[in-house]
Residue, then its C-alpha position, 0 to 999 in steps of 0.5 A: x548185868x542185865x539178863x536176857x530171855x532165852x526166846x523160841x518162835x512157834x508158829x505166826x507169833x509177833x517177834x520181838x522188835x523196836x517196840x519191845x526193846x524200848x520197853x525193855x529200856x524203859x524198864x532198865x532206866x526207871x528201875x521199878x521193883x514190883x510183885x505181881x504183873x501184867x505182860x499184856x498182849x504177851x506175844x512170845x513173852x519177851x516183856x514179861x520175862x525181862x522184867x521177872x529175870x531182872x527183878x523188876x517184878x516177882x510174878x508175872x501174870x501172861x495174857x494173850x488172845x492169839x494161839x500162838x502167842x500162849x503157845x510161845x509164851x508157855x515154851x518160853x517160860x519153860x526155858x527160862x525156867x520162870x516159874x513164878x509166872x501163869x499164862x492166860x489166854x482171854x480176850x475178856x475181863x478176868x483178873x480183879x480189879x486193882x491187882x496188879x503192881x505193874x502193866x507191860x503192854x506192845x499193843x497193836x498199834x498201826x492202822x488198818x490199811x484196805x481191807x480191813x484187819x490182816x495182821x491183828x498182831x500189829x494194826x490195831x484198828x482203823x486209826x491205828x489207836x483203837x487197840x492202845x486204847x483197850x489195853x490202857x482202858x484195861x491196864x485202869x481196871x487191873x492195876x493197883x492205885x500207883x501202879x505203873x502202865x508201860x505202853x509203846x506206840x506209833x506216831x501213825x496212831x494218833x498220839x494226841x488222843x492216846x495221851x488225852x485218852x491216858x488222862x481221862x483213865x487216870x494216869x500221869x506219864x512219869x517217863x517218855x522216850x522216842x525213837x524216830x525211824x525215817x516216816x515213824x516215831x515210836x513212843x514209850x510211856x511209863x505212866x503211873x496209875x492215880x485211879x480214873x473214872 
């Protein structure tokens, strides 16, 4: 039986959606079992704490940028009573290389319309791909040879070059699943790591 995270909401935090529940779907369909992860761009924590209630990893290591996001990453860690997790908020480098068992990662991954950036928790650059990228080209560095990525995107963030982009940094996709909206699709990958560069 699956358990479900107790989740709380603080201030202008990314709220769980479409995205989140396919990785979490990904996660229940390729069933992995793992010590040490990444919930990567952690938002309220939702990824990671799915994956550690279930069993599909041990500890969990949280990362995020935005205030917020640690802020409600950290309350939900304490009412689920996850213990076995550490938050961080960074936008550098800073765990070792070849760490990691697993990576979750819901970056932002819609375009930028006029202006520029307004909601950095879900347009991730110009073309929409930008973010994905960093967190693939992040995900390479951290995991261990193996080691699985797990990513969702949008058909608006131009597919054809995240796929080749996830090529180039070495990994292979193992599982894919879609879900189409009326003008969107959303892709979920679970990729393994065979080492880049």
């Amino acid at each position: 039986m699956i358990k479900h995270p107790v989740l709380e909401f603080i201030g202008d935090v990314y709220k769980p959606s479409d995205d989140s529940w396919m990785i979490v779907n990904a996660l229940i369909e390729t069933n992995p079992m793992a010590d040490l992860c990444l919930d990567l761009g952690s938002g309220t924590g939702v990824l990671g704490l799915y994956a550690l209630l279930n069993g599909y990893c041990r500890r969990i290591v949280f990362i995020d940028i935005l205030d917020d996001a640690v802020y409600s990453t950290r309350v939900n860690i304490e009412l689920n009573s996850a213990w076995m997790s550490i938050v961080v908020q960074s936008d550098d480098y800073c765990l070792r290389e070849g760490s990691m068992d697993i990576v979750l990662a819901n970056p932002p991954y819609l375009p930028v319309f006029e202006g520029g950036i307004v909601d950095v928790a879900t347009e991730g650059g110009l073309e929409g791909y930008e973010a994905v990228l960093v967190f693939i080209d992040y995900a390479s560095r951290v995991l261990k040879r193996g080691g699985l990525l797990y990513i969702v995107f949008s058909s608006f963030s131009k597919p054809d070059v995240i796929h080749s982009y996830l090529e180039s940094k070495g990994f292979r996709v193992k599982y894919s699943s879609l879900k189409h909206f009326f003008l969107e699709t959303l892709f979920v990958l679970g990729c393994i790591s065979l080492g880049g560069d």
